[in-house]
C-alpha positions as MATLAB code, in Angstrom:
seq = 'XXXXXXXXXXXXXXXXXXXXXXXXXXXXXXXXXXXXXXXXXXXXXXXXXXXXXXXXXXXXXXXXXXXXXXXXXXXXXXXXXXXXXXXXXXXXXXXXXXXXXXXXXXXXXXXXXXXXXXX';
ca = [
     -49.469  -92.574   47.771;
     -46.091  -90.782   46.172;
     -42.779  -92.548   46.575;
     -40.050  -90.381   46.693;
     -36.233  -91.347   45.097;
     -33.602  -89.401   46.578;
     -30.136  -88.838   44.734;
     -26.940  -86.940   44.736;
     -25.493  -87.686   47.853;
     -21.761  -88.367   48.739;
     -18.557  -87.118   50.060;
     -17.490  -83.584   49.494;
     -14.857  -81.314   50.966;
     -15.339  -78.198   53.483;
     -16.349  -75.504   51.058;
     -17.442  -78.084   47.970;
     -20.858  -78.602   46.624;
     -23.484  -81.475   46.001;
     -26.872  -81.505   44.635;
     -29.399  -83.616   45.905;
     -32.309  -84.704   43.722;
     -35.553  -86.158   44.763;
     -37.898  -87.811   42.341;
     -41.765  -88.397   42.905;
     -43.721  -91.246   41.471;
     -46.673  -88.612   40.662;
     -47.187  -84.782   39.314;
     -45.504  -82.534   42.025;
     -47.916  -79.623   40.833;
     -50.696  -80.292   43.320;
     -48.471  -81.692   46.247;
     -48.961  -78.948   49.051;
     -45.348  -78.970   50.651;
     -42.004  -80.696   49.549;
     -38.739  -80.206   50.194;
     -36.012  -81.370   52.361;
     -35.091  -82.367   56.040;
     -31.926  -84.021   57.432;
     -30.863  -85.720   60.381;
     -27.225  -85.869   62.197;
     -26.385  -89.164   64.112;
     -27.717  -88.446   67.532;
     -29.637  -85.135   66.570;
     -33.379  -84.840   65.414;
     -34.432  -85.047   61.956;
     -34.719  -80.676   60.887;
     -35.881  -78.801   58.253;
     -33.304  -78.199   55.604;
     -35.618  -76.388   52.809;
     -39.263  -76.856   51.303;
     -41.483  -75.417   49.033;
     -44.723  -74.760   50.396;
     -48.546  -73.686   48.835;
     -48.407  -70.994   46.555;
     -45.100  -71.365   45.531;
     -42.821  -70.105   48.395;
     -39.632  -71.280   49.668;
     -38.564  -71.485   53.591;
     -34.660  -72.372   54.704;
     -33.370  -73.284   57.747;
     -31.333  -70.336   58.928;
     -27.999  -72.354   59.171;
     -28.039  -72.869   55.159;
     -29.931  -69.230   53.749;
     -27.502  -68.017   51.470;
     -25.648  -71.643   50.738;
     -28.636  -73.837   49.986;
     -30.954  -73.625   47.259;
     -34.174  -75.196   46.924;
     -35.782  -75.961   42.969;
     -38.055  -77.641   41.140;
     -38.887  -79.369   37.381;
     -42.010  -79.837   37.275;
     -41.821  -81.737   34.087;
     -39.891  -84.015   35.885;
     -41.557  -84.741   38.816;
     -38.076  -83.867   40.752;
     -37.058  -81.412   43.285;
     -33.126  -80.236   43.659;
     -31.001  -79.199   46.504;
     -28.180  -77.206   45.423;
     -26.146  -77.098   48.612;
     -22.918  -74.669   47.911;
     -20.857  -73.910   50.660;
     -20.636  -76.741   52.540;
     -19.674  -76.941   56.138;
     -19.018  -80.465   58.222;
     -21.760  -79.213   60.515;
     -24.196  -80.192   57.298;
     -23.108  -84.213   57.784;
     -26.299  -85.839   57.831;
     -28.682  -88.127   55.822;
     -30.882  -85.612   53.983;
     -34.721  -87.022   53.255;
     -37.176  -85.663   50.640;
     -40.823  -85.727   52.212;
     -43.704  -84.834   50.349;
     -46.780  -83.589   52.116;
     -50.371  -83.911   50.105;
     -53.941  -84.116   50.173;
     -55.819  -86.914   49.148;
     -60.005  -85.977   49.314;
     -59.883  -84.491   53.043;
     -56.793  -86.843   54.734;
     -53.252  -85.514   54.539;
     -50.343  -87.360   54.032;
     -47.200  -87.306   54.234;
     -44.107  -89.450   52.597;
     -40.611  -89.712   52.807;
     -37.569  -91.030   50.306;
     -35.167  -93.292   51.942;
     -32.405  -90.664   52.534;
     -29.105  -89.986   50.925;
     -26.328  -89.361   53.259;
     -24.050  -86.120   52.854;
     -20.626  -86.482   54.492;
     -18.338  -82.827   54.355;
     -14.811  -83.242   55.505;
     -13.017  -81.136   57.402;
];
């Protein structure tokens, strides 16, 4: 199973920036879909950004354009680069992992980092 390690969180101003950082216990090369999600007291955990299969990259539309999703593969990490910030992105942000192992799927999550932007 991968554990994930989630970083970079804190408090930032309206318009700041953070980056998040989310280390796996294993080679993120064959690991079919990571990224990020969050969560908002009261609100359901959404999808922030992930990398998916092949190499492509989906956003939420609320952070396209102020969010960017990378990767070190070396590293076994994957970074969210959030620029722009808005209080509306106050939540605790979660890495998940998603990954074959033989023919069952899995999936794992980090414990979550919160992100608090001030108004």
């Amino acid at each position: 199973q991968v554990q994930l390690v989630e970083s970079g969180g804190g408090l930032v101003q309206a318009g700041g920036s953070l980056r998040l950082s989310c280390a796996a216990s294993r080679s993120i090369v064959e690991i079919n879909a990571m990224g990020w999600y969050r969560q908002a007291p009261g609100k359901q955990r959404e999808l922030v950004a992930v990398f998916i299969s092949g190499g492509s990259r989906n956003y939420a539309d609320s952070v396209k354009g102020r969010f960017t999703i990378s990767r070190d593969n070396a590293k076994n990490t994957v970074y969210l680069q959030m620029n722009s910030l808005k209080p509306a992105d106050t939540a605790v942000y979660y890495c998940n992992a998603g990954y074959y192992s033989g023919s069952i799927y899995y999936t794992s999550w980090g414990q979550g980092t919160q992100v608090t932007v001030s108004s």
